[in-house]
N, C-alpha and C positions, 0 to 999 in steps of 0.2 A: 256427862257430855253426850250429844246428839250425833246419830248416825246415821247414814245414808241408807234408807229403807227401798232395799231393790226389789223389781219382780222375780218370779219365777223364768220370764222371759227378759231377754236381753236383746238390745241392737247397739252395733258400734260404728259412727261412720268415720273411718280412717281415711281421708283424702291424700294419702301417701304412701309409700311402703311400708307396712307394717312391720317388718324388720328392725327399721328406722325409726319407729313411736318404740319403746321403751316403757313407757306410762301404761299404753294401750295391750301390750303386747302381757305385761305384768297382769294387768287388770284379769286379761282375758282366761291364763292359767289360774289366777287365785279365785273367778267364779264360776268355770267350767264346772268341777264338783259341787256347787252349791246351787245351783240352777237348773232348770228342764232345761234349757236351750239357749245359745249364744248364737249370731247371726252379725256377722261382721261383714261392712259396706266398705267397701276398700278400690284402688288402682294400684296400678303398676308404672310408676314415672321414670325409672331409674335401671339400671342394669342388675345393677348390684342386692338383688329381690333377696336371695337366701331365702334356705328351705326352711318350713315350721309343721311341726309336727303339733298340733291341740288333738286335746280329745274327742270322744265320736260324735257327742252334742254340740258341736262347734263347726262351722258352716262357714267358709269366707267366698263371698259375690265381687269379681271384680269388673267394674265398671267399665274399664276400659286401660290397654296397655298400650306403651308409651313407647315400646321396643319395636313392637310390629309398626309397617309398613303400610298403612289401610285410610282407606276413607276417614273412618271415623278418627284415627290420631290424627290426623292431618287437619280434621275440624277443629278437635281439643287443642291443639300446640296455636295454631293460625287466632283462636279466639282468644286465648291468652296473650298474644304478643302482640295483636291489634290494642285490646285495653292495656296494655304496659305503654304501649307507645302512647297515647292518646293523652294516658297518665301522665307521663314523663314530659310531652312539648306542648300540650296544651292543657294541661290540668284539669282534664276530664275524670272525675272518678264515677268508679264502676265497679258494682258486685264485681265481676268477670274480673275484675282484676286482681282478686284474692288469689285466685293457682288456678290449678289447672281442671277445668272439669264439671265448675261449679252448674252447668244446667245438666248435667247426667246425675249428678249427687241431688239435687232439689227433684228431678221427676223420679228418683229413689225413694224419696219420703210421700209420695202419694197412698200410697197401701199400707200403713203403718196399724199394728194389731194394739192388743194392749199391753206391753213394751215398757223397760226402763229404758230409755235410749241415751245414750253416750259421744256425745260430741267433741272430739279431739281438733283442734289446726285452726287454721282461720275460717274457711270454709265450714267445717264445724261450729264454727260460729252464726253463720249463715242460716244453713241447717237447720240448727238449735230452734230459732228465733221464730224460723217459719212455722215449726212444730210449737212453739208453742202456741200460737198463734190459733190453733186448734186442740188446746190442750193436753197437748201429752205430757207426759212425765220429761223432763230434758236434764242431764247431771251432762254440764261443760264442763271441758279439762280447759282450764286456761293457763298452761305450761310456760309459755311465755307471756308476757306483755306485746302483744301484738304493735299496738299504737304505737308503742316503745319501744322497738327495737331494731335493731341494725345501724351502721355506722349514718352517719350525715349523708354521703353519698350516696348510699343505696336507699335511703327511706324515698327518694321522689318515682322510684317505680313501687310505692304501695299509698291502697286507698285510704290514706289517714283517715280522713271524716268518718267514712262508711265503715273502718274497723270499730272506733273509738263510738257513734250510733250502736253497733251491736254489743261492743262490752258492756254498755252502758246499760241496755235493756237485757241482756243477760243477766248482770249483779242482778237486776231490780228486780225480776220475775224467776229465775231458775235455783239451781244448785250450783255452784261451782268449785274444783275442785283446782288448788293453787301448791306450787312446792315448796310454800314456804311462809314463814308468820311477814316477814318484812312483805312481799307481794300482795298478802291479803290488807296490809295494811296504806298500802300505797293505794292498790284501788280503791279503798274504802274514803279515801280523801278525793279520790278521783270522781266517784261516781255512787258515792254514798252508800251505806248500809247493805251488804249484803248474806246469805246463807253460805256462807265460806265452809269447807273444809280441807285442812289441809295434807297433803296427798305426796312425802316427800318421792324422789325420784331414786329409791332403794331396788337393792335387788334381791333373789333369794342366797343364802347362806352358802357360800364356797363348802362341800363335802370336805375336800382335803387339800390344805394348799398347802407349798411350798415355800418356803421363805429365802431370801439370798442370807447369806453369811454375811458379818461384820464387813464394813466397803474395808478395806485398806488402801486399796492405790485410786482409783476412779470411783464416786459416787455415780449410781446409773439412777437417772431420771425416767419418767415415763409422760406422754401426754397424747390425747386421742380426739380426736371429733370425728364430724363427717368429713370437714374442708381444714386442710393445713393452710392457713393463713393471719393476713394484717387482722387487727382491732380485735382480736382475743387473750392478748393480755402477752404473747408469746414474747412481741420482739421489745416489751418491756421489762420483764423476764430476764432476758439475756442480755439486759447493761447489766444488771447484777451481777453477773457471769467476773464483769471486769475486777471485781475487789475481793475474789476468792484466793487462796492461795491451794487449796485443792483443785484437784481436778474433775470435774464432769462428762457424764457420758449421755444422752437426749435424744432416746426412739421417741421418732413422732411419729403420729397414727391417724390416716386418712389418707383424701385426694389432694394431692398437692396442688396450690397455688404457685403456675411456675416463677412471677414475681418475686413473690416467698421466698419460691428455692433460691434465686439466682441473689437476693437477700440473706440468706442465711449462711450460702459460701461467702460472701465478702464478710461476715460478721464474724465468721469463728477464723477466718484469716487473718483475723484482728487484734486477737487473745493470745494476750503473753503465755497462758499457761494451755497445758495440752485438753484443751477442753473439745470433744468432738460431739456432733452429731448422726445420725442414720433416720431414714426416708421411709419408710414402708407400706405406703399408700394401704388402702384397703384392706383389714384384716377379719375374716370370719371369727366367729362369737368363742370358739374354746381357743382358737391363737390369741387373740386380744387379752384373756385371761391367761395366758402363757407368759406374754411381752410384762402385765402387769406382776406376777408373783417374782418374776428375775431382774425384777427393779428394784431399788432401795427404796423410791418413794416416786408417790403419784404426785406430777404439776395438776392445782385446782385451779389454775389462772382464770380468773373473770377482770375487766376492768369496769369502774366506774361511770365514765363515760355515756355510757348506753344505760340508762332506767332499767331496762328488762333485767339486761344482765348483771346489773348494780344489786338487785332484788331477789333472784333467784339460786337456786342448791341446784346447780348442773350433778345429774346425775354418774358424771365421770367420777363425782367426790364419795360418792357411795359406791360406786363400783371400785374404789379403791378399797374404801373400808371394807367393804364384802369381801375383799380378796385377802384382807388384814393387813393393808398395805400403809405405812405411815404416810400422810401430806405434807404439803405443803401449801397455803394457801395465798390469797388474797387479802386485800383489805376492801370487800363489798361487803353492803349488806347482807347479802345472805348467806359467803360464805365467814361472815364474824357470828353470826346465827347456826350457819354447820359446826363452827370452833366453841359456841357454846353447849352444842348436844353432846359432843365428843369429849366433853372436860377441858377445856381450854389446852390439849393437850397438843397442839401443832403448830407450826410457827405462822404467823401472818405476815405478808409482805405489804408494803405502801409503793407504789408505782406513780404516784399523783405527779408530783416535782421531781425535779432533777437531784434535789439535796435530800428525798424521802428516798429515791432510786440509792442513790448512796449508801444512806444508812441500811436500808435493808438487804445490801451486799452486803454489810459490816456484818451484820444479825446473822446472816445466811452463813458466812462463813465463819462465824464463831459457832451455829449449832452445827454445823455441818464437823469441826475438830472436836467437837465435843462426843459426838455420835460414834464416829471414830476410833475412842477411845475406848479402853476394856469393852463392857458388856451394856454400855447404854443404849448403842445400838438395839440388840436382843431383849432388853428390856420393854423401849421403845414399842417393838414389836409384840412385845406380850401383851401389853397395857392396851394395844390396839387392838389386840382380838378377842380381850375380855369386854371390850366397846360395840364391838362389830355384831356382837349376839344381838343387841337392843335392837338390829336394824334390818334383821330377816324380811323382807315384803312381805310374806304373807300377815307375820307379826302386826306388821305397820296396817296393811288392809283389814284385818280383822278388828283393831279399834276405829276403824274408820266406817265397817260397810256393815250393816245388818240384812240379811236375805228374807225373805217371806219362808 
């Protein structure tokens, strides 16, 4: 099997909070040690930055931040939400309208030395393209399916055309690294033959986790993103909820959609049985693994609906496994492709129709008494973290990446 042959040097252009790439942030501690030098191109768009600590060889430039007050945000936010509009009532597409930044990130790649360079987001796709364009080495993450994704409503503030042009040239001239076999297989009908490799969205190995005890009275849930809200599988999720005869407990994790919220009180007002919720917006990186080990089991919800997300291994699902956390899944592609690396060993849900909603309440609430009972639970849990070893990150980067 073929591997991605890096430099000695490194460049990473992160168009986001680094905090927030996962893939990027992974990358960057598993080739600090193996590398002269790392040099990551990054912003600051969000509040919520968190601190990072990388080794001495590792250097992060940010472009421009989003918090201040200044001339220059004022340029970045204004030129972005002129090409959104333009996008949205007159269907004008435009690079500019990929995020935020994209002419501070392109006059970034003028001085490029001899370099693997690494292209994360959509913008990174941008990036990429114009590099190679001048031959440089270019390894895209394509984490999502850009073209693909986001609910129907939100896709007309994005440049379809101009995403779907650079995957296209991407596939055909780079590397690209994808989370999953279903993904690499989708674009490969999309836009033919490419240098795939694939890059799941694992993390490194929990030191010492903790386990909850056998549920008896409330089974506890856990589920997390950036944004608590519609079109993640959540409030298809929770008709199930109706043909349990146990009880359930459901920290969600993230920024709340107050729609959402005001959705969520009317739905669990709804439930004959005492099934509750709790809110916890934003949680730092050792809390989030706190909320995930005093949980019985991690929600992997994706729905079909959306291509991208139909296709990809959301990194929540290996952040459970790392924690040795049992799932619960979907029925996506990618996550029936996480339930095959795992041994078929977690239950998958069908959320499609109203009569598959059904059944997979019946399903839920028969493994859910069964789990319950003596020591399946504890079993359960063992079985998982004799699983969880295969999926160390560095593990997974080490068949993937070969260093000079």
């Amino acid at each position: 099997m073929s591997k991605l042959l890096i430099n000695s040097r490194v460049k990473i252009f992160i168009p986001s909070n680094l905090i927030q790439t996962p893939r990027a942030y992974n990358l960057v501690n598993y080739l600090s040690p193996k590398v002269d030098k790392i040099h990551i191109v990054s912003s600051v768009v969000a509040n919520n930055v968190g601190s990072i600590d990388f080794s001495s060889n590792v250097t992060v430039h940010y472009l421009f931040d989003l918090r201040t007050r200044n001339f220059q945000s004022y340029i970045v936010k204004i030129r972005f939400k002129i090409a959104r509009i333009l996008l949205a009532t007159l269907g004008i597409e435009t690079h500019w309208a990929l995020g935020y930044g994209v002419k501070e990130f392109l006059k970034a790649t003028k001085n490029i030395e001899d370099e693997t360079i690494f292209c994360f987001k959509e913008i990174g796709l941008l990036i990429g393209n114009e590099l190679i364009k001048k031959n440089k080495k270019v390894i895209f993450d394509i984490e999502d399916w850009y073209s693909k994704d986001l609910l129907e409503k939100d896709r007309k503030y994005r440049p379809l055309k101009v995403l779907k042009a650079l995957e296209k040239k991407a596939i055909r001239y780079s590397n690209i690294m994808v989370p999953s076999i279903q993904m690499k297989l989708e674009l490969e009908k999309a836009y033919g033959m490419g240098n795939f490799f694939i890059y799941y969205n694992s993390f490194k190995q929990t030191e010492s986790v903790s386990n909850t005890d056998n549920p008896t009275d409330k089974i506890k849930l856990i589920w997390f993103s950036q944004m608590v809200s519609f079109g993640r599988g959540l409030e298809e999720f929770l008709q199930t909820l109706s043909s349990l005869s146990v009880s359930v407990h459901i920290d969600l994790i993230g920024r709340i959609d107050p729609e959402f919220e005001d959705f969520l009180i009317g739905k669990f007002k709804d439930f004959r049985h005492n099934h509750s919720f709790m809110l916890h917006g934003f949680v730092e990186e050792e809390q989030l693994n706190n909320f995930i080990q005093n949980a019985h089991f991690g929600l992997g919800l994706e729905i079909t609906k959306i291509p991208s997300r139909d296709l990809t291994i959301t990194y929540k699902c290996f952040r459970y496994l790392i924690n040795n956390k049992p799932l619960i899944l979907s029925n996506t592609r990618g996550q029936k492709e996480f339930a095959k690396l795992t041994s078929n060993l977690y239950p998958i849900l069908d959320f499609n129709t109203g009569e598959e909603i059904k059944t997979s309440g019946e399903k839920l609430n028969k493994f859910f008494l069964e789990i319950m009972r003596d020591k399946n639970y504890s079993n359960l849990v063992r079985r998982t973290e004799q699983i969880s070893k295969n999926f160390d990150i560095d593990l997974l980067l080490n068949q993937l990446i070969r260093t000079n």
